[in-house]
C-alpha positions as CSV (number, residue, x, y, z in Angstrom):
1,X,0.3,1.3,7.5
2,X,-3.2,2.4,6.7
3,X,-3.3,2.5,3.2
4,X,-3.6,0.2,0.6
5,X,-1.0,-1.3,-4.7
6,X,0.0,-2.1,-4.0
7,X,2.6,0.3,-3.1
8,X,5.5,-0.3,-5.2
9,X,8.4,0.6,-2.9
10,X,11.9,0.1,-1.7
11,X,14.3,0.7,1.4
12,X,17.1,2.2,2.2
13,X,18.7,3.1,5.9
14,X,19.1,7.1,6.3
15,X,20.5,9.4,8.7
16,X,17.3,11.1,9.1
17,X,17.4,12.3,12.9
18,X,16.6,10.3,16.2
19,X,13.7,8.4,16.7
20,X,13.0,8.1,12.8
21,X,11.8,5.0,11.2
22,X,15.3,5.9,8.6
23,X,14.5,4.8,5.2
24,X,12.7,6.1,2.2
25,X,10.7,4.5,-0.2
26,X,10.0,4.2,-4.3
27,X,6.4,4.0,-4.6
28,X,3.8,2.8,-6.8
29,X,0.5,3.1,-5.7
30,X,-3.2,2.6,-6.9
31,X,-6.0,2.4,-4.0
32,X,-7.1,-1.5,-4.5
33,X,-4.9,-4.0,-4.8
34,X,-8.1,-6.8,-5.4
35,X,-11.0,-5.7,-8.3
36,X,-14.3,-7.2,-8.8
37,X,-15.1,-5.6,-12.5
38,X,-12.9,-4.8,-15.2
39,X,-11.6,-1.2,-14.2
40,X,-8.3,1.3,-15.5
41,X,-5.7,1.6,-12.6
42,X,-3.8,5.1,-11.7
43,X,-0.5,4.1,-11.0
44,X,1.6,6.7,-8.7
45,X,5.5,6.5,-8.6
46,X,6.8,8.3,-6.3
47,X,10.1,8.9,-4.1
48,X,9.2,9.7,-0.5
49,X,8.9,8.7,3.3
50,X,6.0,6.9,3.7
51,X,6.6,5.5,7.2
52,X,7.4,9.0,9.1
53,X,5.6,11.2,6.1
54,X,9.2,12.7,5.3
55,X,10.8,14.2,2.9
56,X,10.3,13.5,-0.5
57,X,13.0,13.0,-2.7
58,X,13.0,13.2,-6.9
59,X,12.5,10.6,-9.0
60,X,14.7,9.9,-12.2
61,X,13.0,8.4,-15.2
62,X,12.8,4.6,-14.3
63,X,15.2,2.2,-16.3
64,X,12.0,-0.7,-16.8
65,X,8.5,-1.1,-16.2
66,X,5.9,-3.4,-16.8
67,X,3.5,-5.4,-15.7
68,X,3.3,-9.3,-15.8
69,X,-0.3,-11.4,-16.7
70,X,0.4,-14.8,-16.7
71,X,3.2,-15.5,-19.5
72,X,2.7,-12.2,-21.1
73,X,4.6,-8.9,-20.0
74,X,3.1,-5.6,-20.9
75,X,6.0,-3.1,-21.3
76,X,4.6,0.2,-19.6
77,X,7.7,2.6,-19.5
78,X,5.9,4.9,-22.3
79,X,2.5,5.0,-20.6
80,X,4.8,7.6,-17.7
81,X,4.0,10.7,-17.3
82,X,5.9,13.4,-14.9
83,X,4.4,14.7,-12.3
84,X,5.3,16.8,-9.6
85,X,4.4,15.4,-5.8
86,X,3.3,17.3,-2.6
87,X,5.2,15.8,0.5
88,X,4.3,16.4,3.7
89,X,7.1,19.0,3.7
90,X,8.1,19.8,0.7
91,X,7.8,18.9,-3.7
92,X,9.2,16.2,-5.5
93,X,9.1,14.8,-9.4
94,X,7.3,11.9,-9.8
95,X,5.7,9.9,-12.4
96,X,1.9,8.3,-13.2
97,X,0.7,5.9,-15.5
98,X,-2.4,4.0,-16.3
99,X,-3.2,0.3,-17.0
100,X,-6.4,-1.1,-18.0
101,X,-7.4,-4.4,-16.1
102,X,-9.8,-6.7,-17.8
103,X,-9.4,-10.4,-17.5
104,X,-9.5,-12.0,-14.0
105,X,-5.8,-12.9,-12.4
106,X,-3.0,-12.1,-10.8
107,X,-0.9,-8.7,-12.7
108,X,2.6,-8.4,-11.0
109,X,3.8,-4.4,-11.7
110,X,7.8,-4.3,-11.3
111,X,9.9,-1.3,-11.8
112,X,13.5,-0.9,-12.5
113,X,14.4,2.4,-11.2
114,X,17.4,4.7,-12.1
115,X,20.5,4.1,-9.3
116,X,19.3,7.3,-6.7
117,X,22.8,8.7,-5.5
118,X,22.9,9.1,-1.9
119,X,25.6,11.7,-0.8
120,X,25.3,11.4,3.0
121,X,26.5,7.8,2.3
122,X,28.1,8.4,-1.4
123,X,26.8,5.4,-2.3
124,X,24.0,4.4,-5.4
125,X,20.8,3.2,-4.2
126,X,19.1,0.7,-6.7
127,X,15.5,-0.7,-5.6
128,X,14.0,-3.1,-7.5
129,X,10.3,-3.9,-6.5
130,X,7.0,-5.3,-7.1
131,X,3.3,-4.9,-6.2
132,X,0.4,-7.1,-6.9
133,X,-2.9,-6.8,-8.2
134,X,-5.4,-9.8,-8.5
135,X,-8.8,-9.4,-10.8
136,X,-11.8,-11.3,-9.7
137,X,-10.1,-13.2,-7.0
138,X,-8.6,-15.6,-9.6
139,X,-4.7,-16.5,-8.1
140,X,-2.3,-17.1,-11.2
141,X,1.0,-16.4,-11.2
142,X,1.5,-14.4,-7.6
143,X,4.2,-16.8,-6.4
144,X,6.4,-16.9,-9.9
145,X,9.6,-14.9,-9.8
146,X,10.3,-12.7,-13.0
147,X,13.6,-13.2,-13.5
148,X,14.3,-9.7,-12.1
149,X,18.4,-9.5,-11.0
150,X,17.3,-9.5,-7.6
151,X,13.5,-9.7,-6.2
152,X,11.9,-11.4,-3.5
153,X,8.6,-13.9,-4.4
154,X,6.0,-14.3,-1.8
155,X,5.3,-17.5,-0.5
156,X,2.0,-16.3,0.8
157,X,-0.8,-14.1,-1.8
158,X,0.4,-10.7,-1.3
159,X,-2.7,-9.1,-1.9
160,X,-4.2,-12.0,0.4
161,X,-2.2,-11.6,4.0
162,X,-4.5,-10.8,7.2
163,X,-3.5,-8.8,10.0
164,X,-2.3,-10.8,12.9
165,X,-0.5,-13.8,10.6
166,X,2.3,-13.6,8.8
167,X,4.1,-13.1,6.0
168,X,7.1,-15.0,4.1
169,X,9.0,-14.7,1.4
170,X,12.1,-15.8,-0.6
171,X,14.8,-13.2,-1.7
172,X,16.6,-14.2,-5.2
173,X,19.4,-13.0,-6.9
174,X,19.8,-14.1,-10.5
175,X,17.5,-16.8,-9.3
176,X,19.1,-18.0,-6.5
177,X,18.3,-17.7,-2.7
178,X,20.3,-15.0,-0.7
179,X,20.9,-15.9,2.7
180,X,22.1,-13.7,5.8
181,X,20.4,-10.5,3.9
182,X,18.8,-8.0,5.9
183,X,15.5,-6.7,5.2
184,X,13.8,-3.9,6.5
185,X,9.9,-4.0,7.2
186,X,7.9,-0.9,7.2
187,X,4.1,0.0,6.4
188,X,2.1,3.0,4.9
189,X,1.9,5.9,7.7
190,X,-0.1,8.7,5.6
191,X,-3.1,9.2,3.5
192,X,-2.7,9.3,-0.1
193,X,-4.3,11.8,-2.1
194,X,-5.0,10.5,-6.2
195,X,-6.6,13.5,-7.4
196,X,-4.0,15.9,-5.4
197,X,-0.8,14.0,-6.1
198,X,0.1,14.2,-2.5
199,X,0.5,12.7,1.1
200,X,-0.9,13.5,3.5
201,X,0.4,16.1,6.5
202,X,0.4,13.8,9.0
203,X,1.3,10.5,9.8
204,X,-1.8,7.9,11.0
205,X,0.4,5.5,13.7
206,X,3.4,4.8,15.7
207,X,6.6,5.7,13.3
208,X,9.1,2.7,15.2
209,X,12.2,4.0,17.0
210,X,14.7,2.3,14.1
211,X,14.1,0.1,11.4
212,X,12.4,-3.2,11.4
213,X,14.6,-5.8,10.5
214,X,14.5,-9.5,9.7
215,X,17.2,-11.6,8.4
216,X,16.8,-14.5,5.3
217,X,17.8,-18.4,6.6
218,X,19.8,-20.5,4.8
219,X,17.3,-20.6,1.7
220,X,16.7,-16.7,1.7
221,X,13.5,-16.7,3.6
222,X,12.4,-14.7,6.1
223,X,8.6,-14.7,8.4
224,X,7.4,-11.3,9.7
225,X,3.8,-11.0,11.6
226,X,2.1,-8.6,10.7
227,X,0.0,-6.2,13.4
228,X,-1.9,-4.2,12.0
229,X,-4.2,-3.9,8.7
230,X,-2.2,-1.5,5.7
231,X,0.5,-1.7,3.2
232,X,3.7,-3.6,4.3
233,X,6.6,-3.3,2.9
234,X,10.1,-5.5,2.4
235,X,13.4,-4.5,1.0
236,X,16.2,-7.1,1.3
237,X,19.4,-4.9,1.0
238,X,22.4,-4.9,-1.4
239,X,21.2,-8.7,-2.5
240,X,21.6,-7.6,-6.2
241,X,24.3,-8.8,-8.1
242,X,25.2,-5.6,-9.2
243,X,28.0,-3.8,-6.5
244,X,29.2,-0.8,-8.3
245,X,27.6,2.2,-10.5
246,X,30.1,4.9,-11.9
247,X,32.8,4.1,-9.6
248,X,30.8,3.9,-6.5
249,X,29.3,1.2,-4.8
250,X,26.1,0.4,-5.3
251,X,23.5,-1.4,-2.9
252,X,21.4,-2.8,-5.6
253,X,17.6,-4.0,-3.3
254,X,15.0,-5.9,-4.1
255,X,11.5,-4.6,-2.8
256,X,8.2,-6.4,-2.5
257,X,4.9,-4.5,-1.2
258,X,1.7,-6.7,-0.1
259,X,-1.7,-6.1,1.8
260,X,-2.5,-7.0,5.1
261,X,-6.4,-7.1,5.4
262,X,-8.7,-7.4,8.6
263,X,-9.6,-11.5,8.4
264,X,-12.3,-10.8,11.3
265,X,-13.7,-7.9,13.1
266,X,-15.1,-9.2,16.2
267,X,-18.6,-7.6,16.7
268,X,-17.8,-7.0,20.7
269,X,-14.8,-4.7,20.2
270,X,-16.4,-2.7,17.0
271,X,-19.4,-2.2,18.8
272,X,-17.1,-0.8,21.8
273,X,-15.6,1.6,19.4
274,X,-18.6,2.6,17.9
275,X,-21.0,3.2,21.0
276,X,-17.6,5.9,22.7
277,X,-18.2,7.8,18.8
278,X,-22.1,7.7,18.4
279,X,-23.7,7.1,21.9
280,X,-25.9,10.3,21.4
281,X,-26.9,9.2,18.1
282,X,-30.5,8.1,17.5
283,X,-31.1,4.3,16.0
284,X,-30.8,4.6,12.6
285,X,-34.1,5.3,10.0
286,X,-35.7,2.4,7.7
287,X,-33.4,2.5,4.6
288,X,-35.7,4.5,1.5
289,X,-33.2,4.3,-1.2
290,X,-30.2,3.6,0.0
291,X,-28.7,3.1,-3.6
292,X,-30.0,6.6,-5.5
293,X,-28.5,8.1,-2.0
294,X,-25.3,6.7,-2.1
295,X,-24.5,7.1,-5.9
296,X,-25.5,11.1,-5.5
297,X,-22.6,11.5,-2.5
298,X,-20.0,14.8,-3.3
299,X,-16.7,13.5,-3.4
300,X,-15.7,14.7,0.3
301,X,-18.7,12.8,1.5
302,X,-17.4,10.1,0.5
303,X,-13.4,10.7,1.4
304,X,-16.0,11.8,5.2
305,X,-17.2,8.3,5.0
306,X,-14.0,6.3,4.4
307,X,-12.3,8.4,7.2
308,X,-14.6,7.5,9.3
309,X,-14.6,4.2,9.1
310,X,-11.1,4.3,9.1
311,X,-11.4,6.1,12.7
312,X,-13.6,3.3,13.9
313,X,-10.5,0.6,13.0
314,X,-12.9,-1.2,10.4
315,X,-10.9,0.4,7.4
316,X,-7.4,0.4,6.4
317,X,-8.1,1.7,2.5
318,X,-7.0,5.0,1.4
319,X,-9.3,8.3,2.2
320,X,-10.3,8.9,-1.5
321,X,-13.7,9.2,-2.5
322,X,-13.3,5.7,-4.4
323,X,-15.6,3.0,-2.8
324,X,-14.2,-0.2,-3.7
325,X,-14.0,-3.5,-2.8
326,X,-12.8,-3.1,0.9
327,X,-15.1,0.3,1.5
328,X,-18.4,-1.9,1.0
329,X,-17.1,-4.6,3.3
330,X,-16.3,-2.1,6.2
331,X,-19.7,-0.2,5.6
332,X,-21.0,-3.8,5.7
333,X,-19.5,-4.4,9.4
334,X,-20.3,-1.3,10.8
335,X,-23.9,-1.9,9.6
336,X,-24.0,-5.0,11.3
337,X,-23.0,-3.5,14.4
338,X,-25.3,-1.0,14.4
339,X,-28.3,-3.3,12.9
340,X,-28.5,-1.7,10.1
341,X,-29.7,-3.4,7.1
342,X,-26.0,-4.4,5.9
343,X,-25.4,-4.3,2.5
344,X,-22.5,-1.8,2.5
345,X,-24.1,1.2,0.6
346,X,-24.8,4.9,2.3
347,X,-28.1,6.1,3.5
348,X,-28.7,9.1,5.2
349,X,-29.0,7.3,9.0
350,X,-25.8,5.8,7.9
351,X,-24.3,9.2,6.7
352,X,-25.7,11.3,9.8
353,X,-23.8,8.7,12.3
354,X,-20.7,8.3,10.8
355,X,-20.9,12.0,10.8
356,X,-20.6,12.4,14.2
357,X,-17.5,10.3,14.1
358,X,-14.4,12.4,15.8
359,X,-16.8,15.0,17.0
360,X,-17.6,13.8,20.6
């Protein structure tokens, strides 16, 4: 998965055709999932297949939502808004809200959506999930549960977990550990597109023959290592004490997404990746204003810039014009590789090579 909230999401397995990853997610997404400054957060929900960039589904209105700072919980099921939600293949209704973040800590988002019917199965799907957002790298409450019927807490920061560890956590059910559940593991194979409402057309990695699976021990815990830099997520299946919606059985899941960042790029294998894009490319030009050239960039200049990055393997955000956080730090890295004076803004030597990017 190469994008970053938190996605809120959930599982579920689905006959969707050999060689699919088979399960769809609930979304909620805002591009950074760590802020430095005070900032208001688009929230996207959103019913889809993020894995193999399927088919989206529609979303009912959600049963709960809020968001959790510290003891306080901020009810946010007014603040939705409809939406409708370009799929790769097709439209979906969706929903969007916004939050304001202001003091530094840890805000835990959880929705509690409507049970989704689903008739290949005729069964009720219920996925109950949370993302993460941490302020001013302040940890507070990321490894509380909420009391949710069914959820899974993190045993490691979720918005904290590097590429190449691992990540555990410990599946409740009315507060007590589930063992023997099975959870299916699957990350964020598409760009995701704020201003547009949409994903993207295609998918960015390999889409797994069938489902990643791991299974909670004795005190409901379960370890996956993570590979690859994106959005991972976890949905623990039918652990909810809930079994049965209007006469049918339910599978009642509890969902947790969390970000796996790039700890260390090593210089040797960027600079690889960078000298087969940019060979032809002249050393870059003694910076002027770096600062006044960066701030004037279009918008697709800067969605260019992210994608290139990206296409380098020094990125894993989201291709939206929206230089956060994890932007500057990748602009910062490819500087250094290309001694460039690295302090993560956009001049016009740094523009001109990333430009070239894809086009040899």
């Amino acid at each position: 998965m190469k994008t970053p909230l938190a996605l809120i999401a959930s599982t579920a397995a689905l006959g969707l055709g050999a060689g699919a990853a088979q399960a769809h997610f609930q979304l909620l997404y805002t591009p950074e999932t760590m802020l430095e400054s005070p900032a208001e957060v688009d929230l996207k929900l959103v019913f889809g297949h993020p894995m193999e960039n399927g088919h989206a589904m529609d979303m009912g209105e959600p049963l709960d939502f809020f968001v959790q700072f510290k003891d306080q919980r901020i009810d946010l099921k007014d603040a939705l808004q409809p939406i409708t939600w370009q799929g790769a293949h097709n439209q979906a209704k969706a929903y969007q809200a916004t939050y304001k973040v202001r003091r530094n800590g840890d805000y835990v988002f959880a929705v509690v959506p409507a049970p989704y019917y689903e008739g290949s199965e005729d069964i009720y799907i219920q996925q109950i999930t949370k993302s993460y957002l941490n302020k001013g790298a302040m940890p507070t409450n990321w490894n509380e549960p909420l009391g949710l019927p069914t959820e899974i807490v993190p045993l490691n920061k979720p918005y904290q977990v590097f590429a190449g560890g691992t990540f555990t956590g410990q599946l409740l059910a009315d507060g007590q550990p589930v063992a023997g559940a099975e959870c299916e593991i699957e990350y964020i194979n598409t760009e995701i597109d704020m201003d547009a409402n949409a994903f993207g057309e295609d998918t960015l990695g390999t889409v797994p023959a069938t489902a990643i699976v791991a299974i909670t021990d004795g005190d409901g815990r379960f370890t996956f290592g993570i590979p690859t830099p994106g959005m991972w997520g976890f949905a623990c299946l039918g652990s909810g004490p809930d079994k049965e919606h209007e006469g049918k059985e339910l599978s009642q899941d509890a969902v947790i997404w969390v970000e796996a960042r790039p700890l260390e790029v090593g210089a040797s294998a960027v600079e690889e990746a960078v000298s087969e894009q940019v060979e032809a490319v002249e050393a870059a030009v003694e910076v002027v204003d770096a600062e006044a050239f960066d701030r004037e960039l279009s918008l697709q200049q800067r969605r260019d810039v992210q994608a290139a990055l990206r296409e380098l393997g020094v990125y894993a955000g989201g291709v939206d014009g929206n230089f956060g956080p994890r932007t500057r730090e990748a602009l910062k890295v490819f500087q250094r590789v290309r001694e460039l004076p690295a302090n993560g803004l956009v001049d016009a030597a740094v523009l001109e090579v990333l430009s070239r990017v894809g086009t040899n």
